[in-house]
C-alpha positions as CSV (number, residue, x, y, z in Angstrom):
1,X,-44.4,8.7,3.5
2,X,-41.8,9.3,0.6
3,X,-38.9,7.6,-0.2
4,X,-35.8,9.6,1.9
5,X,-32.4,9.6,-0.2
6,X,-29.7,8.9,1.8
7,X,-27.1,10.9,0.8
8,X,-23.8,9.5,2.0
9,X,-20.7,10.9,0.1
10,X,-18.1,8.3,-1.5
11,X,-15.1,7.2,1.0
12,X,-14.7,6.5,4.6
13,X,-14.4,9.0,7.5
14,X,-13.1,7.5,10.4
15,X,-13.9,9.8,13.1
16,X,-13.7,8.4,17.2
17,X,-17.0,7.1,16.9
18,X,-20.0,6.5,14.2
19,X,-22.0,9.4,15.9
20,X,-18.9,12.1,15.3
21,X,-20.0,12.1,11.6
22,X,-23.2,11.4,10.6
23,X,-23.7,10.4,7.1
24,X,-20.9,8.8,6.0
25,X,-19.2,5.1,5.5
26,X,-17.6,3.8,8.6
27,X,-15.5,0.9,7.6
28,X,-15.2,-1.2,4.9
29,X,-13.8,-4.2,3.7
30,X,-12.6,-5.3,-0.3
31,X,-15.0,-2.1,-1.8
32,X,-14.1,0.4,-3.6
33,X,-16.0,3.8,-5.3
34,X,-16.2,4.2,-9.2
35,X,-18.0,7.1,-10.5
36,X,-19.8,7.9,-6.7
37,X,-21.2,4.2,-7.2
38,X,-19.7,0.8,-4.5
39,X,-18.2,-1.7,-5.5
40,X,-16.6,-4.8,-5.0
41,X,-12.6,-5.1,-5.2
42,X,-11.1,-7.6,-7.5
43,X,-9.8,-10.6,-5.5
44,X,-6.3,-12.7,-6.3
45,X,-4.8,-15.9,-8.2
46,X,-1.3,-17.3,-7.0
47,X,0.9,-17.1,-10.0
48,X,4.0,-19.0,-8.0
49,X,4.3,-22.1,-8.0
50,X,5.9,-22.7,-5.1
51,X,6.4,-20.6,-2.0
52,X,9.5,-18.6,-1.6
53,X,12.2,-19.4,1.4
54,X,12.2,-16.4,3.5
55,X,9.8,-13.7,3.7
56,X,9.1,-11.4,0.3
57,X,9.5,-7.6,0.9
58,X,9.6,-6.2,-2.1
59,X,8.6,-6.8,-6.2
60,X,9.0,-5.0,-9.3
61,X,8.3,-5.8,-12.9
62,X,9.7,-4.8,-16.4
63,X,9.7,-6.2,-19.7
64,X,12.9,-7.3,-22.3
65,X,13.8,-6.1,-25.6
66,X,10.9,-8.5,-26.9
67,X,8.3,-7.4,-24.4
68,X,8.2,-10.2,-22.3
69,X,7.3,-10.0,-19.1
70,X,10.0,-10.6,-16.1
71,X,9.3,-10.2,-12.1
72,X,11.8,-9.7,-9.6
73,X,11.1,-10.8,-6.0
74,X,12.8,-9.3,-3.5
75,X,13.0,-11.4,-0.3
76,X,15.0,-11.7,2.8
77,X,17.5,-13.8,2.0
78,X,18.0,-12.9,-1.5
79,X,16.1,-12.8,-4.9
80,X,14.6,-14.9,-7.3
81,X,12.8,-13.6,-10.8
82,X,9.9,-14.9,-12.2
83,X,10.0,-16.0,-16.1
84,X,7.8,-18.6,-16.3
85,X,9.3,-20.4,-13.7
86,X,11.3,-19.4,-10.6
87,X,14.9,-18.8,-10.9
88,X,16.9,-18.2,-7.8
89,X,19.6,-15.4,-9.2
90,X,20.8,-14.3,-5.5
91,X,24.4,-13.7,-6.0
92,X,27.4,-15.3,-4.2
93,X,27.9,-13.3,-1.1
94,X,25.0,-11.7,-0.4
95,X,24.1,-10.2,2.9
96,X,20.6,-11.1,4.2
97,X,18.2,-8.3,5.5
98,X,18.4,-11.2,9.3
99,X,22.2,-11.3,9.0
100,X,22.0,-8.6,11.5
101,X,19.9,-9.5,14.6
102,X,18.0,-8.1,17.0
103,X,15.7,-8.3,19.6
104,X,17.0,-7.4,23.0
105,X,17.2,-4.2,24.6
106,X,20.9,-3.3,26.1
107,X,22.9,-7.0,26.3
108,X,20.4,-9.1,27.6
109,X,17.5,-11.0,26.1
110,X,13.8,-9.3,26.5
111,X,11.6,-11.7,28.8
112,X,15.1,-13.2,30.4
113,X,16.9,-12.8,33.8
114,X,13.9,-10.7,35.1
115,X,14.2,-8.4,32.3
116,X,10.5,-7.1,31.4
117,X,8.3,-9.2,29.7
118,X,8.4,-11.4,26.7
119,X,7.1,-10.6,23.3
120,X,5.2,-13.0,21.5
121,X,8.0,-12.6,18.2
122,X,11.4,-11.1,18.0
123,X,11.4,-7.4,17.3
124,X,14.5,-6.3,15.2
125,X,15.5,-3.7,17.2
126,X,18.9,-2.8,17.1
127,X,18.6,-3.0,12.9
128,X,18.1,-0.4,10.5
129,X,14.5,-1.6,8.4
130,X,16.2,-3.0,5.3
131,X,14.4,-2.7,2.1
132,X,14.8,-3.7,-1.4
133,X,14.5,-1.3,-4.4
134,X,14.5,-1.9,-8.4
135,X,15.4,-0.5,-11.7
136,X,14.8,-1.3,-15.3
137,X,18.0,-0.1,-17.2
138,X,16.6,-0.6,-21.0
139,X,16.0,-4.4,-20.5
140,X,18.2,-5.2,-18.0
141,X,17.2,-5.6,-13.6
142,X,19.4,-3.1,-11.4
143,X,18.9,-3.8,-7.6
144,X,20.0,-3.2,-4.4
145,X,19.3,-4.8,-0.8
146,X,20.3,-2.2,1.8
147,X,21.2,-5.1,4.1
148,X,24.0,-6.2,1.4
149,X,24.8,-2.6,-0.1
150,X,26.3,-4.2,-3.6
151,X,24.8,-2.8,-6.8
152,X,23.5,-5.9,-8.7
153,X,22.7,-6.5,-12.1
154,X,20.8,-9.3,-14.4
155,X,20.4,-9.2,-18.1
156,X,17.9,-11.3,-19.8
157,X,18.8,-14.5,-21.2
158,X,16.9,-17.5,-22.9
159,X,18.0,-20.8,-20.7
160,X,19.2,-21.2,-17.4
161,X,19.4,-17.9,-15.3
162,X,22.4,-17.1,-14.3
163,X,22.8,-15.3,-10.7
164,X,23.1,-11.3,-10.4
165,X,26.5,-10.1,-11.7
166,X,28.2,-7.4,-9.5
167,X,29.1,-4.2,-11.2
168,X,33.2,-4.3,-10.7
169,X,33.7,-0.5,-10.6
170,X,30.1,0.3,-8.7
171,X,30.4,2.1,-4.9
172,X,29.3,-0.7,-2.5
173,X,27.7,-0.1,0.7
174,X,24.5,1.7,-1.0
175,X,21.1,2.1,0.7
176,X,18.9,2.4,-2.6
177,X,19.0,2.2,-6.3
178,X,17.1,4.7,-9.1
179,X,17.9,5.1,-12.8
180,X,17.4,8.7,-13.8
181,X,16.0,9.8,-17.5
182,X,19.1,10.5,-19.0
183,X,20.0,7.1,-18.1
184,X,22.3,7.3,-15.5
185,X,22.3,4.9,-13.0
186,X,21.8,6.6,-8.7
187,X,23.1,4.5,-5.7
188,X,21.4,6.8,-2.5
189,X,23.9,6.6,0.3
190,X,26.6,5.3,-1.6
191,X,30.0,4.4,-0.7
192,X,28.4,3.5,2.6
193,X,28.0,7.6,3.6
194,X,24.8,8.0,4.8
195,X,24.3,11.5,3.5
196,X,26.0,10.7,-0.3
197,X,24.4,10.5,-3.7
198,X,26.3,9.3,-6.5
199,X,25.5,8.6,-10.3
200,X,27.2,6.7,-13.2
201,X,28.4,7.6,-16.6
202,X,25.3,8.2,-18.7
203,X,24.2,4.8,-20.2
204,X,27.0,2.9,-18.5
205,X,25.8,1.4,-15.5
206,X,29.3,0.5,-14.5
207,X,30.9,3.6,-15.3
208,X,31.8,5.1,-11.8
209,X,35.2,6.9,-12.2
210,X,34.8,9.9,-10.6
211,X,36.4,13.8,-11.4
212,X,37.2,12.8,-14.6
213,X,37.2,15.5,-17.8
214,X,35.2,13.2,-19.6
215,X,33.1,11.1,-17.8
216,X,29.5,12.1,-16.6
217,X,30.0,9.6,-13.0
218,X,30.1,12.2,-10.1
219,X,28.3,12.4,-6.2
220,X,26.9,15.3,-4.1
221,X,26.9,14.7,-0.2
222,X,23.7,16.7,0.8
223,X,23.3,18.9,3.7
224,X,20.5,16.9,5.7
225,X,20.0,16.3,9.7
226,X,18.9,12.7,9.5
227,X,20.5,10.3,7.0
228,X,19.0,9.0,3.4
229,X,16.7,6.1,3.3
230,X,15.4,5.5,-0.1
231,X,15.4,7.5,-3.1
232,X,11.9,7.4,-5.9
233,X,12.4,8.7,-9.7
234,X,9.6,10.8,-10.0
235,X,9.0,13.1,-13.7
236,X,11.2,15.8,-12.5
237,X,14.1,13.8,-11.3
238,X,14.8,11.4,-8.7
239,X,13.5,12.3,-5.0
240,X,15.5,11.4,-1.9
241,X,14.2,11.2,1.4
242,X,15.7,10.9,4.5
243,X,13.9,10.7,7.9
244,X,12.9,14.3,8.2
245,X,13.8,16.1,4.8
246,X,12.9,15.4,1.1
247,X,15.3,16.2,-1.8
248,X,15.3,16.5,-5.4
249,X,17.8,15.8,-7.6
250,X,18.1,17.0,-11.1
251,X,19.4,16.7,-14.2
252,X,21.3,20.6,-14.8
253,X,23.7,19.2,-17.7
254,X,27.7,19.7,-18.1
255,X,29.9,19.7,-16.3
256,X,28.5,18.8,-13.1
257,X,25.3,16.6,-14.6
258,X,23.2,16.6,-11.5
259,X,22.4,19.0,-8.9
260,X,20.5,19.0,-5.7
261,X,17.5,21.0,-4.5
262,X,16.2,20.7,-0.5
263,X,12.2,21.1,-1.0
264,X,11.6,20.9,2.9
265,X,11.0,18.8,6.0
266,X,9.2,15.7,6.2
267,X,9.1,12.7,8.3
268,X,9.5,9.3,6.8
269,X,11.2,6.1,8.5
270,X,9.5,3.4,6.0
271,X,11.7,2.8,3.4
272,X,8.8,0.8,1.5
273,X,5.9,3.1,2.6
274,X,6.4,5.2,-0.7
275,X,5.3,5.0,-4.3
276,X,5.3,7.1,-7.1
277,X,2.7,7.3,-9.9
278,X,0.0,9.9,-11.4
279,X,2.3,12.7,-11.9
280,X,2.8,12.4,-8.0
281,X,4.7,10.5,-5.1
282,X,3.2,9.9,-1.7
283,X,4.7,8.5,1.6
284,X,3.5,7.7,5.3
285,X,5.0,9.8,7.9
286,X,4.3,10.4,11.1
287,X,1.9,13.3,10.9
288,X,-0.4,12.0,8.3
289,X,0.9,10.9,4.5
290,X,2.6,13.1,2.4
291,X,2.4,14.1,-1.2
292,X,4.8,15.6,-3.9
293,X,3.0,16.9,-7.5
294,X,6.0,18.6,-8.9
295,X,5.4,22.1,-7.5
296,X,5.4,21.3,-3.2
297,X,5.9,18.9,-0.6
298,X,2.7,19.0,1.6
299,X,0.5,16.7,4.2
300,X,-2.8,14.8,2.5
301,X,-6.1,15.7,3.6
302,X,-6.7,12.1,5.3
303,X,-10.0,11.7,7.1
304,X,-9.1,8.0,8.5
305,X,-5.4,8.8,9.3
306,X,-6.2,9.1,13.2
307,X,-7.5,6.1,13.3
308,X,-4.5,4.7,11.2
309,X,-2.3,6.3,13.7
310,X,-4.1,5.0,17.0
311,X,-3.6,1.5,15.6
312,X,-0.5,1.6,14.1
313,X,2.5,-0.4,15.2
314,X,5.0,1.8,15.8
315,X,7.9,-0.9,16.5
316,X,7.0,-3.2,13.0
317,X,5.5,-0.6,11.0
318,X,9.1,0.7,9.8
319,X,9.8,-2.9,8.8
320,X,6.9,-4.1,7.2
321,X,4.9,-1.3,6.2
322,X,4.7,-0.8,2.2
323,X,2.9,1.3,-0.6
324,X,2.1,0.8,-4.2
325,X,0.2,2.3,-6.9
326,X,-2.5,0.3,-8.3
327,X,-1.8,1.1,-11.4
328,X,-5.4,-0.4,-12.6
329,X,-7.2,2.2,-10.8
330,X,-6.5,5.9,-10.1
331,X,-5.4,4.8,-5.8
332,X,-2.4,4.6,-4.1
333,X,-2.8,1.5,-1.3
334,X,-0.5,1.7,2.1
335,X,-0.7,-1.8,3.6
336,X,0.3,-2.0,7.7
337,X,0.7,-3.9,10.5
338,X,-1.6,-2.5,13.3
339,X,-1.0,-3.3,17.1
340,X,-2.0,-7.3,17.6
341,X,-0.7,-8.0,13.9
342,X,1.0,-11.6,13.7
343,X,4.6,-11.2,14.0
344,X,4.4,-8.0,13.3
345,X,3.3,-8.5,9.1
346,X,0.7,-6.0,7.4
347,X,-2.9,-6.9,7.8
348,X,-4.4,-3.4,7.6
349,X,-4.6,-1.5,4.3
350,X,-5.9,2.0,3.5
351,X,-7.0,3.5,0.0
352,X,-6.2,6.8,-1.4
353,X,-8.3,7.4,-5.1
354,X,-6.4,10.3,-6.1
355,X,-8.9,11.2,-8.7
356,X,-11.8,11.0,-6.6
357,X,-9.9,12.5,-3.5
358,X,-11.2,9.7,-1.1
359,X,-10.2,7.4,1.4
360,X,-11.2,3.5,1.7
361,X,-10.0,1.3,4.5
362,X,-10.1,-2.5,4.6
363,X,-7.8,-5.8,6.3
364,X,-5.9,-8.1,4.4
365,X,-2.0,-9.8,5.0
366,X,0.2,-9.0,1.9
367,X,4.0,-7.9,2.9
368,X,4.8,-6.4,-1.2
369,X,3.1,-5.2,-3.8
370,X,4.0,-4.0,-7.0
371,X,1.1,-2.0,-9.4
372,X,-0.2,-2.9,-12.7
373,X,2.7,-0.6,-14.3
374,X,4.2,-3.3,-16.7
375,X,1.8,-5.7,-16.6
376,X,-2.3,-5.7,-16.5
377,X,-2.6,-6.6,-13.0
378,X,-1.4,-5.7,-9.5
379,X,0.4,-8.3,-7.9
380,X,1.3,-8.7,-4.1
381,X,2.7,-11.3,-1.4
382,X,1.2,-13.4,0.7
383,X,2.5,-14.5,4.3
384,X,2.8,-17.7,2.9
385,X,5.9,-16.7,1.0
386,X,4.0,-17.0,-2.6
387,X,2.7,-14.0,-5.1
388,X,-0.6,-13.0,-6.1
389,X,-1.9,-11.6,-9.3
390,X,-4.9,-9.1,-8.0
391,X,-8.0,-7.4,-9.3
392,X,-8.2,-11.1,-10.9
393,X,-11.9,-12.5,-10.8
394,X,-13.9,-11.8,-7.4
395,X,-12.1,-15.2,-5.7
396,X,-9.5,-15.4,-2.9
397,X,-7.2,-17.6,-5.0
398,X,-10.5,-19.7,-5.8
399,X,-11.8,-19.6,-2.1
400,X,-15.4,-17.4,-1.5
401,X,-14.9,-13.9,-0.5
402,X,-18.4,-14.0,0.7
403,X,-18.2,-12.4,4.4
404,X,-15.2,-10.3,3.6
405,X,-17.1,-7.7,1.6
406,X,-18.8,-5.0,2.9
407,X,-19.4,-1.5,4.2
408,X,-20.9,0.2,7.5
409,X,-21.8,3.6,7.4
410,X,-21.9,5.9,10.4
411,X,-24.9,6.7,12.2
412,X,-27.7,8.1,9.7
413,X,-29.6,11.1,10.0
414,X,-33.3,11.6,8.6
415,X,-34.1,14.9,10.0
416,X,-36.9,13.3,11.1
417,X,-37.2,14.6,14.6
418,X,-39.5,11.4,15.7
419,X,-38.2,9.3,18.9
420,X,-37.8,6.3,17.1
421,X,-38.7,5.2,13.3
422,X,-39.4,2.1,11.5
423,X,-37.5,1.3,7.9
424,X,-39.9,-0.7,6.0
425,X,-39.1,-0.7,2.3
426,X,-35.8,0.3,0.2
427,X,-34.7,1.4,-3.3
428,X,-31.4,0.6,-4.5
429,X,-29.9,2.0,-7.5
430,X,-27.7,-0.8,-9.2
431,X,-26.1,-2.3,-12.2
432,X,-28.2,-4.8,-14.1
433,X,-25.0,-7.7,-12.6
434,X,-27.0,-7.0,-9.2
435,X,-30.3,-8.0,-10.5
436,X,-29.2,-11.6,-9.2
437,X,-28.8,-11.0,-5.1
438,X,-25.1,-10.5,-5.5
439,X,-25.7,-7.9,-2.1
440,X,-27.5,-7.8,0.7
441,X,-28.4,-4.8,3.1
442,X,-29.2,-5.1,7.1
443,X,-29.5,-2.3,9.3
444,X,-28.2,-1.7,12.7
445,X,-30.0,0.6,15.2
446,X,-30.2,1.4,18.8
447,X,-31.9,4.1,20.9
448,X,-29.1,5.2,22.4
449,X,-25.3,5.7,22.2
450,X,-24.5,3.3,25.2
451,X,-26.5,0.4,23.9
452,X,-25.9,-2.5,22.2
453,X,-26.7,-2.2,18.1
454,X,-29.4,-4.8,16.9
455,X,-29.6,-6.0,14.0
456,X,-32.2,-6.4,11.4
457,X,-31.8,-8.1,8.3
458,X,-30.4,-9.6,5.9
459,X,-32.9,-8.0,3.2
460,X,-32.2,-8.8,-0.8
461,X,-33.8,-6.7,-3.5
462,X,-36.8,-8.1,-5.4
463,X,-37.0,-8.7,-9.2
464,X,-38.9,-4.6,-9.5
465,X,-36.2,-3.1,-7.7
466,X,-37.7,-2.7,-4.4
467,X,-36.1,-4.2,-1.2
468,X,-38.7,-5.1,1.8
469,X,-37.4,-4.5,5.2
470,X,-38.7,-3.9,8.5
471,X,-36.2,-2.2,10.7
472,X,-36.7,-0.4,14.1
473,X,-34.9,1.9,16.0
474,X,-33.6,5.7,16.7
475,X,-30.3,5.6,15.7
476,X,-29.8,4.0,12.2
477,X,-26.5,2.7,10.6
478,X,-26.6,0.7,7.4
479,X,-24.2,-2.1,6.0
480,X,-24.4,-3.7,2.4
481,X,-22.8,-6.9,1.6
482,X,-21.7,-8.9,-1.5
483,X,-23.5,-12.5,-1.0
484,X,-22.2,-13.8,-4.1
485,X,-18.3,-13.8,-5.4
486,X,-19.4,-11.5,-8.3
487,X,-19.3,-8.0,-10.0
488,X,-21.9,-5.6,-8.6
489,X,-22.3,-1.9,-8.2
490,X,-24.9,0.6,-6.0
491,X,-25.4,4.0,-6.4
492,X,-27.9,6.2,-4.3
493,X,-29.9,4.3,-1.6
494,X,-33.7,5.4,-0.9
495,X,-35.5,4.3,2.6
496,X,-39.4,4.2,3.2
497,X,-39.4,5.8,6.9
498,X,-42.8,5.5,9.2
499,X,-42.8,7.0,12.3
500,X,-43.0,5.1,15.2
501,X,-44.9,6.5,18.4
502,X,-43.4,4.1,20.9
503,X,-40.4,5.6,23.1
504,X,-37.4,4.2,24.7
C-alpha cells in the first residue's frame, strides 16, 4: 500500500498512559523542536577549573565597562566570580544558606529513639529555602544571600579580587536584590520585615536615608497574606512574589518614586523556580506554572504538568528546584528533583518553547543555571560543584551522549482497522547532517494494553532515503535515536503498512 504520514504534532503530552493520547511524543530525552522538525540538544564543556566547596545554587553573568565577561557563582557557603580564574570574594561574616540546620521533626532526630524511620539524607526542614539573587548596577555585581541578608557589592578591578564590600548605610536582613530601570537599587523584605520593599537613591546604591526632602530612598510595606520571597525586574517594573500573591512595583515619579500594584493570587514557594525573559516571567506553583506578559497573571497551558506534579518532590523541590531562560532558544527550562532524586538535587527538567507553545521533558542533574543573556551560551552546575558552558558541541563535557538521546511517542493510530499490521519500509524527512546514520528508529508494539512492548529494530536509513524495517504488531509506538554525537534534524515520518491476517 501507500506510504501513511504519521502525523505527530511537536512537544510532549504526558497523559497517564501512552494509549490516553494517541499521536503524540511520550518522553524524551536531550531533543528539542525547531521549525516542527527534532532535534538533538546541544551538550556541555566544564569551564571551571576546579570544583567549588559547597554546593552551587545560583549564577548570573554581566559584563564591565570594557565588555568583559564576569560570572558570579552563588554557592552555599558563599561566592566566588569567574574572570578567567576563580576568585573567592565571599565577604567576612557571611551567613551560610547550612548555618541554620535542620532535619528533625519536633526536638528529636528523625530515624532515632523510635522516632519514624530514617531518611536516606537530611531534609532541611525547619529552614526557610535560601536562595541567591543578582544584579548588574552599570558594571558593578549587587547580591544578596537570603541566609546572610547583607546587601553586597563588587566592582571590577584588574589584579587580585578583593572580597564583596558591604554597603554601610544599606537595610540588612533582605530576602532578594533587583535594580530597577531608573537605577535604583530594591532589597525585597528589607530591614528583615517580611512584607517590606525598600529602594535606594536613584544611582546611588548606598543611598538609603529615608523621608528625606531630597532623596529618592523610600519603602512600601505591602498588604499580602503570606510573606515575600523573591522579587524579578521584568519591562514594566520589578515583580514581587510572595507565596500566594504576585506584585508589581512601579516607577510613578516624585515624590514618592515607586508605588505598588496587587495583580492577584498565585502560589509560589521556590524562590529559584522563576525567570524572566521574552517580554514575560514564568514561575512553578502548585497548580501548574504561571505566566506574567505585562497585561495578567495567569496558569500555562501545560500538557506534562501532571506528570511533573505526580513526581515531584514536594519536601526538596522548594530547595532545589530552579528556572532559567535559555536565552539561545526561544524556552524557558524548570529543572527538579522528582521523588528518588539523590539527596534531594534536580535530575528532571521540563521545556517550555514559548514561541512554539510546546512542552519537552528530559533528565539531567544541574542545581543552577543562568541563560545565554550576557554571554553566547547557557551555563549550568553540575553536582560535582563545577560549571558548564551548554548548547556547546553534542558532547557530555567530551564523553558520548549516545544513549541519552531520544524520543518515544505514544501509541500510534493508522486508522487501519486491521487486527494486527506489519511496518515494513520507512521514509524519513531529514537534514542532509543525517545522511550519515546519526539516528536510528525501532518500533515498539504489542497487541494489547496489558502486555509487554517488543521491540523491533534498530533500523538506519539507506543512502536513497528509504529505511527497511519489518515490524509487527497492533499497537504501534515509535522511538528515534541519535547513534552518533552529532547535529541532525527529522521532519515528517512516512510508514509502508501491510496488513497482517494473523490474530492475537
Amino acid at each position: 500500500m501507500a506510504f501513511v504520514p504519521v502525523n505527530i504534532s511537536p512537544g510532549v503530552i504526558r497523559q497517564s498512559t501512552p494509549y490516553d493520547a494517541p499521536n503524540s511524543w511520550w518522553d524524551t530525552s536531550n531533543v528539542r523542536w525547531l521549525s516542527g522538525a527534532i532535534s538533538p540538544i546541544g551538550g556541555n564543556t566544564r569551564i571551571t577549573a576546579q570544583a567549588l566547596p559547597t554546593k552551587i545554587r545560583s549564577l548570573f553573568q554581566w559584563r564591565d565597562n570594557s565588555a568583559r565577561e564576569w560570572t558570579a557563582i552563588g554557592h552555599e557557603g558563599g561566592i566566588q566570580v569567574l574572570f578567567g580564574a576563580l576568585a573567592d570574594v565571599t565577604p567576612t561574616g557571611f551567613v551560610s544558606m547550612t548555618a541554620v540546620s535542620g532535619g528533625g521533626y519536633g526536638s528529636l532526630n528523625y530515624g532515632e529513639d523510635n522516632y519514624g524511620t530514617a531518611r536516606a539524607y537530611n531534609p532541611p526542614i525547619f529552614r526557610k529555602p535560601d536562595h541567591w539573587t543578582f544584579a548588574s548596577f552599570g558594571q558593578d555585581l549587587l547580591a544578596v544571600c537570603s541566609s546572610d541578608g547583607r546587601l553586597l557589592h563588587l566592582a571590577p578591578t584588574t589584579g587580585v579580587i578583593p572580597a564583596m564590600d558591604v554597603p554601610s548605610n544599606a537595610p540588612t536582613g533582605n530576602f532578594a536584590v533587583a535594580v530597577t530601570a531608573e537605577r535604583a537599587v530594591m532589597l525585597m523584605g528589607a530591614g528583615g520585615n517580611p512584607r517590606r520593599i525598600a529602594w535606594s537613591d536613584l544611582e546611588n546604591y548606598n543611598g538609603w536615608t529615608f523621608n528625606t526632602s531630597t532623596g529618592q530612598a523610600g519603602y512600601i510595606d505591602i498588604e499580602a497574606s503570606s510573606p515575600i520571597i523573591t522579587g524579578v525586574r521584568v519591562k514594566e517594573g520589578v515583580l514581587v512574589l510572595t507565596q500566594h500573591e504576585v506584585f508589581l512595583v512601579r516607577y510613578v515619579g516624585a515624590p514618592f518614586f515607586y508605588g505598588v500594584e496587587k495583580l492577584g493570587s498565585t502560589t509560589f514557594s521556590c524562590p529559584n523556580a522563576v525567570a524572566s525573559g521574552g517580554a514575560q516571567c514564568v514561575w512553578f506553583g502548585e497548580e501548574g506554572f504561571w505566566r506574567y506578559d505585562g497585561g495578567a497573571v495567569r496558569l500555562l497551558q501545560c500538557p506534562i504538568f501532571g506528570d511533573v506534579k505526580a513526581n515531584y518532590d514536594p519536601l526538596y523541590g522548594s530547595y532545589r528546584a530552579h528556572m532559567h531562560e535559555n536565552g539561545a532558544f526561544p524556552e524557558f527550562w524548570f529543572d527538579f528533583p522528582d521523588l528518588n532524586a539523590p539527596n534531594g538535587e534536580c535530575n528532571n527538567y521540563v521545556i517550555w518553547n514559548y514561541d512554539a507553545n510546546i512542552w519537552i521533558r528530559g533528565q539531567r542533574s544541574r542545581t543552577a543555571a543562568y541563560g545565554a543573556v550576557t554571554a553566547n551560551f547557557p551555563i549550568a552546575a553540575g553536582l560535582d560543584n563545577n560549571v558548564y558552558q551548554h548548547e556547546d558541541g553534542y558532547l557530555d563535557n567530551g564523553a558520548s551522549r549516545v544513549g541519552t538521546v531520544w524520543a518515544e511517542t505514544s501509541v500510534l493510530n493508522f486508522g487501519e482497522g486491521q487486527d494486527n499490521f506489519d511496518v515494513v519500509q520507512a521514509m524519513v524527512s531529514s537534514s542532509a547532517a543525517a545522511a550519515s546514520n546519526n539516528y536510528q528508529l525501532k518500533f515498539l508494539t504489542r497487541y494489547t494494553p496489558g502486555q509487554t512492548e517488543t521491540i523491533f529494530g534498530p533500523y538506519q536509513p539507506r543512502l536513497d532515503g528509504y529505511m527497511d524495517c519489518r515490524a509487527t504488531g497492533r499497537d504501534y509506538r515509535m522511538r528515534i535515536e541519535a547513534t552518533n554525537d552529532q547535529y541532525w534534524s527529522l521532519g515528517q515520518i512516512r510508514l509502508d503498512i501491510v496488513g497482517n491476517s494473523g490474530r492475537r
